[in-house]
N, C-alpha and C positions, 0 to 999 in steps of 0.2 A: 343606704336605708331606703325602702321601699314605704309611700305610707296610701292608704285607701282612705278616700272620705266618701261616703254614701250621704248624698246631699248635697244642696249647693245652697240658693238665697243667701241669709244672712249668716251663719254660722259658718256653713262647711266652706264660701267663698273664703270668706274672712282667713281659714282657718290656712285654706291652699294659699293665700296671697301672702301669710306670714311667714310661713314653710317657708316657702323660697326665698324671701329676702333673708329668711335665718340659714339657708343650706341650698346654693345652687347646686351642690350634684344629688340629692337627693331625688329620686325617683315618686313622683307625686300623679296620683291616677284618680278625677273626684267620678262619682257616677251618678248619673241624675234620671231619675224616672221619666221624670216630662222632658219638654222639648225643650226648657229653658234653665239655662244653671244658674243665676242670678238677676233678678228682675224686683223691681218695686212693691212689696208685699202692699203696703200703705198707701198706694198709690192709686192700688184697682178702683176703688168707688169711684173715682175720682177722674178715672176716663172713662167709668159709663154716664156721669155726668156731664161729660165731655170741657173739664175746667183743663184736661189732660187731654190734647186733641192725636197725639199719634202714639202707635201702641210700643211703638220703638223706645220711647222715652222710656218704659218701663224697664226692659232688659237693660240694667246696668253692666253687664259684661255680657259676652258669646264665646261658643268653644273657641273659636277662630281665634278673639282677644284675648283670650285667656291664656294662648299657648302662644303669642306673640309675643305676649307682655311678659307674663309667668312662667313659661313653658313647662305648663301642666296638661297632662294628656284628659282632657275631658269630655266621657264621654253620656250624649245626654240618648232620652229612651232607652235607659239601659237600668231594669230594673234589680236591684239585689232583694232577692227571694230567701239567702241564708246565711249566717254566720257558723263556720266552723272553727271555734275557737281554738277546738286541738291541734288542729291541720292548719293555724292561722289563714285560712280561704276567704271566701267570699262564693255564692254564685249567683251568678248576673243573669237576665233575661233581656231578649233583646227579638225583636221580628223575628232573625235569621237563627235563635235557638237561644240554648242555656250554655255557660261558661263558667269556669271558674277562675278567678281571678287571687293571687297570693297577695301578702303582707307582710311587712313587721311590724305596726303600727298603725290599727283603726280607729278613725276620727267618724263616728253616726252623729249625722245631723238628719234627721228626717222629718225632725217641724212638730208640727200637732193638723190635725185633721179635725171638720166642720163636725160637729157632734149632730147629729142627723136621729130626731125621735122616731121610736115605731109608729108615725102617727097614718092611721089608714088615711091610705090617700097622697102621702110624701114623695109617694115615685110619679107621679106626676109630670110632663113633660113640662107643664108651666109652672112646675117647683125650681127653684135654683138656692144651690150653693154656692158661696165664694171661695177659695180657696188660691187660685193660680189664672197664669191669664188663660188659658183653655174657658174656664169658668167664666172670667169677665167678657171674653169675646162672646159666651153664649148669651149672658142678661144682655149686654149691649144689642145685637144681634136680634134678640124680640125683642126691645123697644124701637129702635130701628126699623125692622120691618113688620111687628102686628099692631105697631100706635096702640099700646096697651093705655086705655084711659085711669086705671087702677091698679095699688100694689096693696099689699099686705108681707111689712117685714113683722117675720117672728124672731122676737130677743131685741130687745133695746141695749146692747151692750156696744162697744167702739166701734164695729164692723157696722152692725144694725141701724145706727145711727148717721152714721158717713152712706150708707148705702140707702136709708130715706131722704137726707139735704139731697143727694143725686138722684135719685129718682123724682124726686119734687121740680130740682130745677128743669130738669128735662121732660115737664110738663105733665106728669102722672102721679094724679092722684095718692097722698100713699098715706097709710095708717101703720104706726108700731103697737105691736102687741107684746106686752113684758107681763111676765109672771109674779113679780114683785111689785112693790108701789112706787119704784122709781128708775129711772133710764142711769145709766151709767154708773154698775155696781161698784166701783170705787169709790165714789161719792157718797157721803150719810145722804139721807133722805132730803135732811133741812136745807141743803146745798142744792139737792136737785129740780126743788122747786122752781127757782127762776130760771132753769133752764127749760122744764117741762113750759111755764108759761109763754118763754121766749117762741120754741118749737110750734105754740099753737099758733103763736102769731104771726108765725109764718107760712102759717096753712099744712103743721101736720097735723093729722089727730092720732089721740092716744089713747088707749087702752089696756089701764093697768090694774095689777091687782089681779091679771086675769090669764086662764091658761090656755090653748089650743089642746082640743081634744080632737080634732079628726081636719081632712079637707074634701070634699065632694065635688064632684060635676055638675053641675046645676045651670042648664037651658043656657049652656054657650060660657059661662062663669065659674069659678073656683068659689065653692061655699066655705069659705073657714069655721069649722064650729070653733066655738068657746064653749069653757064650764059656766059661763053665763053671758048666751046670745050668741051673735054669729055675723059675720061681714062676707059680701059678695064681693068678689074683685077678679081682675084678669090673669095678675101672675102674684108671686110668694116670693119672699125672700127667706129660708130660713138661716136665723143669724143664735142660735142658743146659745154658742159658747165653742168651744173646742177644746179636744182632748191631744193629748200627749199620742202621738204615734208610733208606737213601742212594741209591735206584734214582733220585729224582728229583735231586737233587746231581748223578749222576754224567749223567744224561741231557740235563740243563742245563751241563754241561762245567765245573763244578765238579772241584779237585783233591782227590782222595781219598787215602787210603795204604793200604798193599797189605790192611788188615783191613776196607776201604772207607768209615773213616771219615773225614769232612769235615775238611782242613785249615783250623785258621784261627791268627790274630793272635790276639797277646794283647788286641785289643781288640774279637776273636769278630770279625774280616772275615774271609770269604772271598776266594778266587781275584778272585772279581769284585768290584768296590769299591761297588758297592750291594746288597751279599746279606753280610747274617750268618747264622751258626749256632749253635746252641747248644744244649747238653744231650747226650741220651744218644746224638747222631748222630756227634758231634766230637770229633777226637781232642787228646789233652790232652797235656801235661807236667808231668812227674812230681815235686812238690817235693823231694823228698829227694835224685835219685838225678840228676835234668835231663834224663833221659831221656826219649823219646814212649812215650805209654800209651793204654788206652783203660778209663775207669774210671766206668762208670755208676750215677750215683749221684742223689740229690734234690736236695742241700743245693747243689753245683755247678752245677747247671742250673740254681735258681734266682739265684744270685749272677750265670753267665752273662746269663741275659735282663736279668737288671739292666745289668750294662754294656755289652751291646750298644745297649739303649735310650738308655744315655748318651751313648754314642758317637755315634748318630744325631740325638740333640738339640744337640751338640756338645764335650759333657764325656769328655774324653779319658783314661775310669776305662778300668783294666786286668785281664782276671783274672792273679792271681800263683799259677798251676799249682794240681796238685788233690795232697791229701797222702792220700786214702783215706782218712777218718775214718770207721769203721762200726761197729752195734750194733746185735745180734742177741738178739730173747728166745726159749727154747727151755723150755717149761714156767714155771719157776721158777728156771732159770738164764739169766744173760746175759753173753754174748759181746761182746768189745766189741775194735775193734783200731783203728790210726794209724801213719803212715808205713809204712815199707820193712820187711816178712818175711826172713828169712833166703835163699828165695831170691831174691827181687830183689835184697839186697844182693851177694850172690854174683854173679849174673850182671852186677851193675854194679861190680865190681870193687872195690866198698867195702872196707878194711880196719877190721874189724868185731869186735867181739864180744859176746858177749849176757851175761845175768844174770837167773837166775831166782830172784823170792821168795815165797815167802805167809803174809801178815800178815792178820788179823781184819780184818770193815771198821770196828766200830768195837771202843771199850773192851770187853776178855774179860770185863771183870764185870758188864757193863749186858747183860741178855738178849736174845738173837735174833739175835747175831751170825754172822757166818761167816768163811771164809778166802775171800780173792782170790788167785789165782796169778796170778803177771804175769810174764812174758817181754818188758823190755827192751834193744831193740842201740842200742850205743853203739858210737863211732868210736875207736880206739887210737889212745893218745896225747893227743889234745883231749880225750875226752867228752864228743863232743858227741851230741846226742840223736837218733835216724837209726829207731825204730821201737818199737812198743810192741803188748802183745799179752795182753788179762785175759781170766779166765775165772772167775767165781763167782757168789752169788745175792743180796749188797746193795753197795750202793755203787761198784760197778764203772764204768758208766756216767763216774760223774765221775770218778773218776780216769782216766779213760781222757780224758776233754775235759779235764782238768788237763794229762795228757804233751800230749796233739796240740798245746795251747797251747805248751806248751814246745819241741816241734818247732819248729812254726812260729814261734818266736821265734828260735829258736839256738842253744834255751840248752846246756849241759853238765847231765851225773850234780853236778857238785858245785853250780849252780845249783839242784836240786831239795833239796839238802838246807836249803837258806838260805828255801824258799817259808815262809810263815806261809799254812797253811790253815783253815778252820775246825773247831774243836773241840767239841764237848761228847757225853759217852758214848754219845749214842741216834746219834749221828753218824760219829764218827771216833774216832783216837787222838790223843795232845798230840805224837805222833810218827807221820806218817799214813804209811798203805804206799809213798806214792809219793812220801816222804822217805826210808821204810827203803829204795827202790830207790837214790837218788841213794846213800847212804849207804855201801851196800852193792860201789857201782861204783868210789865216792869210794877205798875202800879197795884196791881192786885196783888203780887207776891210782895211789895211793900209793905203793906199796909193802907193804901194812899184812898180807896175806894174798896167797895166791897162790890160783887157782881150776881146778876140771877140772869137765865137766858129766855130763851121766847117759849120754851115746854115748861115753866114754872110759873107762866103770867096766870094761868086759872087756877091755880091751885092758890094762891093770896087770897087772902081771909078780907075778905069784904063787909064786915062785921066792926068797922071801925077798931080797930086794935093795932092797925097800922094805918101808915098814912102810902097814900098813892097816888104818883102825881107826875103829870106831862108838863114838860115846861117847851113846847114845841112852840114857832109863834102863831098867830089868830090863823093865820091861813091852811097852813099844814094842820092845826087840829077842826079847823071848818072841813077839809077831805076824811075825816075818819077819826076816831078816838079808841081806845079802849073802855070797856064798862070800867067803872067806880072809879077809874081815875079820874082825880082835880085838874083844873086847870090852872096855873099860873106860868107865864113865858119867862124862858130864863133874865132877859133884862129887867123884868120887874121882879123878881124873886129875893132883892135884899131889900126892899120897900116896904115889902108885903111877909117877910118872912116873920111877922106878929099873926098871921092865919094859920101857923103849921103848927102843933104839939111837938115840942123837943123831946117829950119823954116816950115816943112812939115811934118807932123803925118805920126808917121812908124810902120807899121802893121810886125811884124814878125813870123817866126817859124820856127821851127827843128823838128826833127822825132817824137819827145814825148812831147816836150811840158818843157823840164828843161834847155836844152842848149838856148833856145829863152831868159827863163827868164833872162839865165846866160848874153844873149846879150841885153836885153832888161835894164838890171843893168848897161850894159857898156853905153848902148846909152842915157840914164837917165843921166848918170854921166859927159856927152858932152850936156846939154840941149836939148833933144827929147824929142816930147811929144808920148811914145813909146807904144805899144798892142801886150800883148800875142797869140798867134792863144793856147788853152787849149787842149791837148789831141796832138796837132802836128801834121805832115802830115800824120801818120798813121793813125791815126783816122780819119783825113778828107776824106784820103784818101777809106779808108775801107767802108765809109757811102759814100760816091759818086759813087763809084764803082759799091755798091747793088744797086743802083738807077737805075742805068744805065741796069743793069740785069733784071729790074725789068721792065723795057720798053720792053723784047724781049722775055717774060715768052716763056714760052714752055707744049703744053701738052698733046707732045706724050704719045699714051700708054704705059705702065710698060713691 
């Protein structure tokens, strides 16, 4: 058996490294356009930051290892121009001419490519794309040698982001400019606030809400227009997104979908019953929602290559859809999310609703702690687990592969309260955040509390008809309050609770969202019919605030 894999990185390697441990006489030939067949896609920003100081580190395998180890013939610069499906072929291009190359069995991996606007002005020698180390060796390369004091990345998306913390640390100026009103489109909006505020305080600036419309030469500078205002700077990232790489797919009569990416089985075939696909070309299904998506990522491309090669060997593995598991570091904070955001569950017609908490990651009295916010949606009614969403600076990470597990298991909010995780102070709590989630949800689908979140605080009728009330203590409401809310602190609140009308709904809240419930149990327990504010004033407060910043954008040059 002869099999062709056009591609390498994360799919097509994966895909040759399984091959052979499932079939040493099989004939395995991968072909790779650029000069490198497997190299650290997630890694680039992060050696022009230079947190990655040599470029070797990237290249996880070479033709040489790969046919030492694997003994697969790999050959790299060698580009495939066409698929003849009849003729099962291949033809390759290479310095020395064109070729063609046979098969039984094609495995295209060819990735997805920088989506690059018609913006006048893009071909630019001080525009750059990422894409491959070619690419990272060139933005490294001019910060290195033209000490660019200023950047401008276009797209606040994974790439966009990791390629501003690096160009910041390496001492240049830089501004992100996003089209939407928040950086990291997995994330709801309300989530992404503490990280836009984080971001500033670290010395990026932002500019959102807003589009690029062109890039100019302007007396020794790159003028960036926007559809409202414009930034001077030295060089550009642009970072918009990327597309599925599918010109040869669709030229070989491969079925695509209207975003042009590769249809296939759940066991990676394509249209044609000798060609698979896999990775950032092919379009997926979405675990949570069952929906088709397209979601480019590492960890599923290499699981794809994996089951394709089984399928070819003849082990009938499946992939079981992709749930979006991701983790973002941004300085000192990390982003991390799982399953279905609020609008994907919306637009899949999910009956849903969410819960926000923030717990320490570990024990408050072992030092070095911090809060995690986390935005979990669950399903009405069941509880069952449908998406997950942190944001803080330890321990996030796992709790965030704790939920995805739980997604991907089935489980319910009151399943998470039952997990045994591990404890000890330098680590966690004997009650960990992502019990106080289940816990937290356990009680609303009780009955135990009733809840409202931080986009329903203005809309309560101030009109006395309800009652509305911080039970935060003297200090915390000396920093800030909400209009028409009372004040009384939760330890005075059974003393005092002859000041509150029992026959009128009371909306309450404290800093996070657990001293309310604590008061919300008392006023329950005196006939109220009582409401959590979830997340607390910090939260409200933090998403109101960006709002407010976000009315008075700014976009001075760099």
């Amino acid at each position: 058996m002869k099999v062709v894999i056009v591609g390498g990185v994360a799919g097509g390697a994966s895909a040759a490294a399984r091959l052979r441990r499932l079939d040493e006489k099989a004939e395995i030939v991968m072909l790779e356009r650029g000069p490198y067949i497997s190299f650290a896609n997630c890694g680039l920003p992060y050696y022009i930051g230079g947190e990655i100081t040599k470029k070797s580190a990237l290249t996880l395998q070479t033709p040489q290892s790969f046919k030492s180890r694997f003994n697969v013939d790999v050959r790299v610069n060698s580009e495939v121009t066409a698929v003849d499906a009849t003729a099962k072929t291949v033809t390759v291009r290479t310095a020395d001419g064109e070729y063609t190359e046979s098969y039984d069995k094609l495995i295209l991996s060819p990735g997805a490519a920088p989506i690059v606007p018609p913006l006048p002005g893009a071909d630019s020698e001080r525009v750059f794309t990422l894409r491959n180390i070619p690419d990272t060796e060139k933005i490294r390369d001019y910060v290195d040698e033209e000490f660019p004091d200023s950047a401008v990345v276009i797209g606040g998306g994974y790439i966009g982001v990791e390629m501003a913390e690096n160009l910041k640390k390496s001492g240049v100026e830089t501004t992100i400019v996003e089209l939407s009103d928040h950086l990291i489109a997995p994330l709801d909006y309300d989530m992404a606030c503490e990280v836009h505020q984080y971001a500033r305080s670290q010395g990026l600036h932002l500019v959102l809400n807003n589009g690029v419309t062109g890039i100019e030469e302007k007396g020794g500078k790159l003028c960036v227009k926007l559809a409202d205002g414009e930034i001077e700077t030295d060089m550009v990232i642009l970072s918009v997104g990327v597309r599925p790489d599918t010109a040869l797919a669709k030229n070989a009569g491969l079925e695509l979908n209207q975003r042009g990416a590769i249809l296939v089985d759940s066991h990676m075939l394509t249209s044609d019953p000798d060609v698979y696909a896999v990775g950032d070309a092919v379009e997926i299904t979405d675990f949570v929602t069952k929906q088709k998506g397209y979601v480019p990522l590492a960890g599923p491309a290499n699981k794809q290559g994996r089951i394709a090669a089984d399928n070819i060997c003849g082990i009938p593995s499946e992939y079981k859809q992709t749930q979006g598991s991701s983790v973002l570091k941004l300085f000192d904070m990390t982003i991390a999310m799982t399953g279905v955001n609020e609008r994907t569950a919306k637009a899949a017609g999910l009956d849903y609703d969410r819960m926000y908490t923030y717990n320490q990651s570990h024990a408050s009295y072992y030092p070095g702690g911090h809060g995690i916010s986390m935005k979990v949606l669950y399903e009405k009614g069941t509880g069952r687990l449908l998406g997950a969403q942190l944001v803080g600076f330890d321990g996030v990470d796992k709790r965030c592969d704790v939920l995805a597990v739980a997604i991907r298991a089935g489980m319910t909010a009151s399943d998470l309260t039952e997990l045994e995780l591990c404890y000890a102070p330098p680590f966690g709590s004997a009650k960990d955040p992502v019990n106080y989630a289940g816990y937290a949800i356990e009680n609303v689908l009780t009955g135990k509390v009733k809840t409202f979140h931080w986009d329903e605080v203005a809309s309560l009728p101030r009109d006395g008809s309800v009652t509305l009330l911080d039970v935060r203590t003297p200090a915390e409401h000396a920093n800030g309050s909400i209009e028409g809310f009372s004040f009384i602190p939760v330890d005075e609140l059974r003393e005092r609770i002859g000041e509150l009308d029992p026959t009128k709904p009371i909306y309450v809240h404290c800093q996070s969202g657990l001293r309310s419930y604590i008061a919300c149990r008392i006023l329950s327990g005196y006939g109220f019919d009582c409401h959590n504010l979830t997340g607390g004033y910090r939260f409200y407060s933090l998403v109101v605030n960006e709002k407010k910043a976000m009315e008075h954008p700014c976009y001075e040059p760099v």
